[in-house]
Structures are given as C-alpha cells and as structure tokens.
C-alpha positions in Angstrom: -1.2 20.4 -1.8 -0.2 17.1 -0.7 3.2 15.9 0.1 3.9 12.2 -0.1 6.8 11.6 1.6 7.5 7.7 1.8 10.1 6.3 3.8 10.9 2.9 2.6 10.8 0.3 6.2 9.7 -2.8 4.0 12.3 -5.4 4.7 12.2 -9.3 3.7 10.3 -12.1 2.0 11.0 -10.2 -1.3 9.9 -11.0 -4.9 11.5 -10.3 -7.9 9.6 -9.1 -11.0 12.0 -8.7 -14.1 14.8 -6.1 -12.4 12.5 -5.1 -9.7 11.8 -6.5 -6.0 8.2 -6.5 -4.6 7.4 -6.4 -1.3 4.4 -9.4 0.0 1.0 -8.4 -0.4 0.2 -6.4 3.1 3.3 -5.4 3.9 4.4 -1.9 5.0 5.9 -0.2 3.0 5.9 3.1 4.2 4.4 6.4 5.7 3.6 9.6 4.0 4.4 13.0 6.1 0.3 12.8 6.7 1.1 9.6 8.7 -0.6 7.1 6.4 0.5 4.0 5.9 1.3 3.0 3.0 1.0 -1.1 2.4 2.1 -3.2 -0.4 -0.5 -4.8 -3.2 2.3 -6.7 -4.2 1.7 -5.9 -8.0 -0.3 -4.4 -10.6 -2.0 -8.3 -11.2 -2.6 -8.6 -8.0 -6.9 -7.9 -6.9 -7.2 -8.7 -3.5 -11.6 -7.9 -3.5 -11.0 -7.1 0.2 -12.8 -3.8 1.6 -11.3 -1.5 3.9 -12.8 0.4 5.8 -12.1 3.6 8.4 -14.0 4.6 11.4 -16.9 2.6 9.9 -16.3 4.4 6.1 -15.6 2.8 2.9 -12.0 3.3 1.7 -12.1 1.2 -1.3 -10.1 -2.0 -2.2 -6.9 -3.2 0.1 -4.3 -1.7 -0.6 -5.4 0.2 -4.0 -4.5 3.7 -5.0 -7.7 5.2 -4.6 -8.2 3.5 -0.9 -4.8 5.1 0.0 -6.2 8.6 -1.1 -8.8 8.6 0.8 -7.6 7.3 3.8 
C-alpha cells in the first residue's frame, strides 16, 4: 500500500480559481513519503503535451496523474 504524504512547500505567484488558489504550472508542490515530487499542472484545463521521461523511460504527460504514479 502506498502512502501519499504531501507536504505543502508551494509558495507564491498564486492564482485564484473561484475560492481556490493554484499554484503556476511547474511548480513544487510537494513530496510524498516515497520522495516524489509532486509538481503543479496548474488546473484541470491545463494540457501541457510535454513528455517526461525517467532514466530514459516514458512517464507520461508533465505533471499528469498517471506520470506521477509511475514515477
């Protein structure tokens, strides 16, 4: 079982979206207890069509849910 365990150190250049504040596209939002990072796609309209990849694997989409599972 994993435990995701994000400790929010995203601070400035905020966006508001009705009551809520986004962080800008990239930015780190936090790590999980497995040490990943955890980085901000800004929002759910946001489709950055940029690949990321690990050690020379495909990850998926910046900074998409499935590319955060697998890394």
């Amino acid at each position: 079982m994993m435990v995701f365990d994000l400790t929010m150190i995203w601070k400035g250049n905020e966006q508001t979206y009705g009551n809520l504040t986004l962080a800008p596209y990239g930015a780190l939002v936090g790590i999980a207890s497995t040490n990943v990072s955890a980085y901000s796609n800004e929002n759910d309209t946001i489709i950055s069509n940029e690949s990321n990849y690990l050690y020379g694997i495909y990850m998926g989409m910046k900074w998409r849910s499935v590319e955060y599972a697998r890394r």
